[in-house]
C-alpha positions, -999 to +999 in steps of 0.1 A: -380-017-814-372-030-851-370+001-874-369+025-848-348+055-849-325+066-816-305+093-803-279+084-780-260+114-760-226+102-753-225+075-771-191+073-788-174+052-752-183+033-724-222+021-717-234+048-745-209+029-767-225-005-760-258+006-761-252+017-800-238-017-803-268-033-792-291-011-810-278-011-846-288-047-860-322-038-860-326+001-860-333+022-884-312+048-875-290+055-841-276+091-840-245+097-817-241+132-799-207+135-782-174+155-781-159+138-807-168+100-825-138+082-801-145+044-800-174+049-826-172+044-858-197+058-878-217+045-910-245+021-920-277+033-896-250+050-871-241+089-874-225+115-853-230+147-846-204+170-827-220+181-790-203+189-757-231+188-736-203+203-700-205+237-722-240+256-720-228+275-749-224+240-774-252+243-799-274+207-798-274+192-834-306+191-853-324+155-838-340+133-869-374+141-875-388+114-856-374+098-824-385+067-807-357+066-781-336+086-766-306+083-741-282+105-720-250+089-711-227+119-702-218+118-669-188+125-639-175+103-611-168+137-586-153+115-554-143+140-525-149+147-489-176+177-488-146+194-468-125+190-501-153+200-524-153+234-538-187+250-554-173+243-584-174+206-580-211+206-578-218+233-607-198+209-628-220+176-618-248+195-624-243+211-653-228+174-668-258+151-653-290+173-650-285+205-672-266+186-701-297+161-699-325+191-698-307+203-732-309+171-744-343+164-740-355+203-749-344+193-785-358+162-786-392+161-770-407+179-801-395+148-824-404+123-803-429+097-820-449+080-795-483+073-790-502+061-764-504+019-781-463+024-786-450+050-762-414+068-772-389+057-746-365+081-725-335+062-708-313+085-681-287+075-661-284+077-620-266+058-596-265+037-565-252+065-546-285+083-544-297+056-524-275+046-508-258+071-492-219+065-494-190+090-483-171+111-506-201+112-528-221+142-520-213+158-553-226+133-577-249+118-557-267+156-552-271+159-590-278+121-596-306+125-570-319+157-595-323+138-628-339+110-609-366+140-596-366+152-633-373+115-644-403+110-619-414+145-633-415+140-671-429+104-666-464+115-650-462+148-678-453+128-707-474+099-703-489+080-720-471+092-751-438+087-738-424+067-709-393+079-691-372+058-668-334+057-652-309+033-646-284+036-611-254+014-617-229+008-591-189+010-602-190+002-635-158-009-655-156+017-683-130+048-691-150+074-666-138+047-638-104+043-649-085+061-618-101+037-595-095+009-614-056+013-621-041-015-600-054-054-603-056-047-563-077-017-563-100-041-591-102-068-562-109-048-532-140-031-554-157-060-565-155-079-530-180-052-522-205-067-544-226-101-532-219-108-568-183-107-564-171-089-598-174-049-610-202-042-637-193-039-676-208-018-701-232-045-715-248-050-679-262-016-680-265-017-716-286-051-719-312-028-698-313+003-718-322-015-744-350-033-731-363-004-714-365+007-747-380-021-766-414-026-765-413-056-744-408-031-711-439-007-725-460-006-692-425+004-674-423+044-665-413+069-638-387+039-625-351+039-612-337+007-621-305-008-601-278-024-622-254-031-590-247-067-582-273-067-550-252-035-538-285-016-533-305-042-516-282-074-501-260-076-474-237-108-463 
């Protein structure tokens, strides 16, 4: 939306990065939460606000007054054989995916500005390992499969004010990926898994944020959208 105003969790790296990026030309605003402003450089419609949304105890800064999207990014890549997971492993996924994403969306639910002609858009993040069903993923994919409940949830609550929807990507080329990515082999033998042959970038899961929320995806809400190269769905 032109003129809108957004609050992007996680936003300072990786897809949250991008999706500021793509938002800024035309917003009115985009606010940042994250640890620190990393890649992000702040000024002109874009601000930051200090947030570390793995600590319960971080305070939540003080959203803008009114909201028309909003976006949680945070997340963990938690890859270990439930033998070699400890409870910790899934507090930690929980606490960064669902909890972090509850906080989130506690302060800004008040402030957000939709109405039933122009809904306010939600964007949360999943992945294809809730569907999926892939070894050494029962950590994330336990939590991820949570905030795609919560998503269902507050879509029928919220509506028609404000739609809510997810995005699952598969392996997506950014900094949270790096250990599996360290070796031009490693990069190979991951993206021959995908019918489209490469890994995904930032701006593949970005270029979907934003239109889910623009305006042009308004009569799109309570969906989980796959941005995987056919992962999901195709088999050769």
């Amino acid at each position: 939306m032109n003129d809108a105003t957004y609050v992007i969790a996680g936003g300072s790296r990786g897809i949250g990065l991008e999706i500021v990026r793509l938002l800024a030309p035309t917003a009115a605003g985009v606010v940042v939460w994250s640890r620190s402003p990393d890649e992000l450089v702040p000024g002109g419609v874009v601000g930051h606000a200090t947030c570390d949304f793995s600590d319960p105890a971080s305070a939540i800064p003080d959203p803008p007054a009114e909201i028309h999207g909003a976006v949680y990014c945070p997340g963990t890549i938690t890859l270990k054989s439930f033998r070699a997971l400890e409870e910790e492993d899934f507090r930690r996924d929980l606490e960064v995916n669902l909890l972090g994403a509850v906080r989130f969306l506690k302060a800004c639910q008040p402030r957000l500005a939709g109405t039933a002609d122009r809904p306010a858009s939600v964007v949360l993040f999943s992945t294809v390992a809730v569907g999926q069903g892939m070894p050494m993923h029962a950590s994330i994919a336990a939590a991820k499969g949570a905030v795609e409940g919560l998503v269902r949830s507050l879509a029928a609550e919220w509506a028609p004010r404000v739609r809510v929807n997810a995005i699952a990507p598969a392996l997506t080329d950014t900094g949270l990926a790096a250990r599996l990515l360290s070796t031009p082999e490693k990069r190979a033998a991951l993206a021959a898994r995908y019918p489209l042959e490469r890994l995904g970038t930032p701006h593949d899961a970005a270029a979907l944020a934003r239109f889910l929320l623009s305006d042009e995806s308004g009569w799109i809400t309570g969906q989980v959208l796959a941005v995987d190269g056919g992962l999901s769905t195709l088999r050769r």
